[in-house]
N, C-alpha and C positions, 0 to 999 in steps of 0.2 A: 504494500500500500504506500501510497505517496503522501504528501504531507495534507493535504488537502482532500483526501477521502479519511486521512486518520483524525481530522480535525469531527468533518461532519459524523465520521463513527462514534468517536468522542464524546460528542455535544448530544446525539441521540441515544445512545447508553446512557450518557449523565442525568438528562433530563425526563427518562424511564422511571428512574429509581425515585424521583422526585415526584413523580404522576402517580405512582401507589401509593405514594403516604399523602397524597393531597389529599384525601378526608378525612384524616386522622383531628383526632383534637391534639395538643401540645401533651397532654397529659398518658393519651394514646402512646409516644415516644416512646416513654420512660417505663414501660411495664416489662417487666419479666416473671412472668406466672409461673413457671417451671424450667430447670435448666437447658434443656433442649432449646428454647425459648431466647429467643438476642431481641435484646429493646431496636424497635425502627430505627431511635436515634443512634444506636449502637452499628449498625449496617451501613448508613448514610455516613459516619464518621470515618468507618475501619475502612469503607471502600473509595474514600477521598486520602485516606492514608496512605493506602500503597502506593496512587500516583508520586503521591508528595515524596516518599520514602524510597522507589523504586525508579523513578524518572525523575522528578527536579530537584531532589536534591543530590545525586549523583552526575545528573546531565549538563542540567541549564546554570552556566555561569550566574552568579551574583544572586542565586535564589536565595531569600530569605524565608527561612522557616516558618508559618504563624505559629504555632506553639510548643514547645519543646517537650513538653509533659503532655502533649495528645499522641507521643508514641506509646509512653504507659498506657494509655486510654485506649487507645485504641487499635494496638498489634494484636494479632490473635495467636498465633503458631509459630511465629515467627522469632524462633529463640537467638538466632544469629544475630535477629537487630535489636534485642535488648529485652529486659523483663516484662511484663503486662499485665494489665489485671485477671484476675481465674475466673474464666467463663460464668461461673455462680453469682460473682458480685456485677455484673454488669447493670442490672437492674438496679444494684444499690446507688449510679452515682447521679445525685443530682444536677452536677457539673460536670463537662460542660452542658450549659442549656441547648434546649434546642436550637433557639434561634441563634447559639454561638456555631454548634452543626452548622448548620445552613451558613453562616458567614465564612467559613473552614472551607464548605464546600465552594465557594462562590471567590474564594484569594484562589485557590488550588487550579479553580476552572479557569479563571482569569490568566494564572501563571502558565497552565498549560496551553493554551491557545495561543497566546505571548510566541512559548517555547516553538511550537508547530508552527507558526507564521514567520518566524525568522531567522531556523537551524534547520541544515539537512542533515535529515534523520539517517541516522546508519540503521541495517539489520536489526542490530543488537537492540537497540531504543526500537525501534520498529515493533518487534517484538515482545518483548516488555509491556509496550503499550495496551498491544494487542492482550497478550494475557490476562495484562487489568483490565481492560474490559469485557474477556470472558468472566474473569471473575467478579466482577462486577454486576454480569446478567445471573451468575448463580446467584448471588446475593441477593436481587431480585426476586429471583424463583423463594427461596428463604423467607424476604420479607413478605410474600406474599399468604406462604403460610403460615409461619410468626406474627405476623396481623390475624389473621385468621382464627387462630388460636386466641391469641390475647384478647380480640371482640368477643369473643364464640363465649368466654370463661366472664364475660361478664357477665352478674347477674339481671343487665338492663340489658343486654343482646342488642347493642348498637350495632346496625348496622354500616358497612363500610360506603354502599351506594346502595343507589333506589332499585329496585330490580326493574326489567325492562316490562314494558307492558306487553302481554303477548295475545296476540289473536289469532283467532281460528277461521278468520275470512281471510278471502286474498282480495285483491284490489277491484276484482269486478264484484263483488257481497256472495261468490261463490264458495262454498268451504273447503281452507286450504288444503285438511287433510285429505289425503288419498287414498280412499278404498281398497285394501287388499288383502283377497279371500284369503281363509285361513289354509297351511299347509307346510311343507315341508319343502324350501326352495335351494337352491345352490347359489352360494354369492361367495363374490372376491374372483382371481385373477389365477388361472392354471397355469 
């Protein structure tokens, strides 16, 4: 990938992650109901972190770090790049707030687009990138069911969206279902 499809890939992974937690309440973030379980704001940190951690600040000259202590915070596995909190307590920390999350994420995104608009990317960076944005769609897949959970275990059963309205007409007032006798058919591909 070139600099310029790794930006738009970038920018639409990052902005994924940010689409499912958009009906969360702030309070929503910060739940971890069972260890299995990573608070929202815990996914949206750890996966602005790898950028930070694994492309600017190894790659992009003069990169300033925003916080030094959001490697504790937010490294998960990652014992080579320093200690971290234990997956149990992640629920416990009040700080960072979310909406410091979201400003974390929003220097990181800034920096990296910076980076991508004005270095050519070798392989290796190349690479890298691309990873963090695999893992950053897993993370996705995660917080989707980690929200899920966390709504589900409440005892108000918020839901995350309205569900769709469905109808059984189609657009001439004929109905959409499709009659098919009962029996025994053959489907799929020989």
């Amino acid at each position: 990938m070139n600099n310029v499809e790794l930006a738009q890939s970038y920018k639409k992974v990052r902005i994924k992650s940010q689409e499912i937690c958009s009906p969360l309440k702030p309070e929503d973030y910060v739940v971890q109901p069972i260890v299995d379980v990573s608070p929202p704001k815990w996914h949206l940190g750890h996966t602005t972190w790898f950028f930070e951690t694994f492309v600017l600040k190894p790659f992009f000259k003069g990169y300033k770090e925003f916080d030094n202590q959001y490697n504790f915070v937010f490294n998960s596995y990652y014992e080579t790049v320093g200690a971290r909190v234990i997956r149990t307590d992640r629920g416990n920390l009040s700080r960072p707030t979310v909406s410091d999350v979201y400003e974390y994420r929003e220097y990181v995104d800034k920096n990296m687009l910076k980076y991508l608009d004005n270095v050519t990317i070798d392989k290796n960076v190349s690479d890298t990138i691309i990873l963090g944005l695999n893992h950053e769609q897993q993370h996705q897949e995660l917080l989707i069911t980690d929200i899920k959970y966390i709504l589900g275990h409440n005892p108000l059963f918020p839901a995350i969206s309205q569900a769709p309205e469905l109808s059984h007409r189609s657009n001439t007032g004929e109905s959409a279902f499709k009659q098919i006798p009962g029996g025994v058919y053959e489907i799929g591909f020989n």
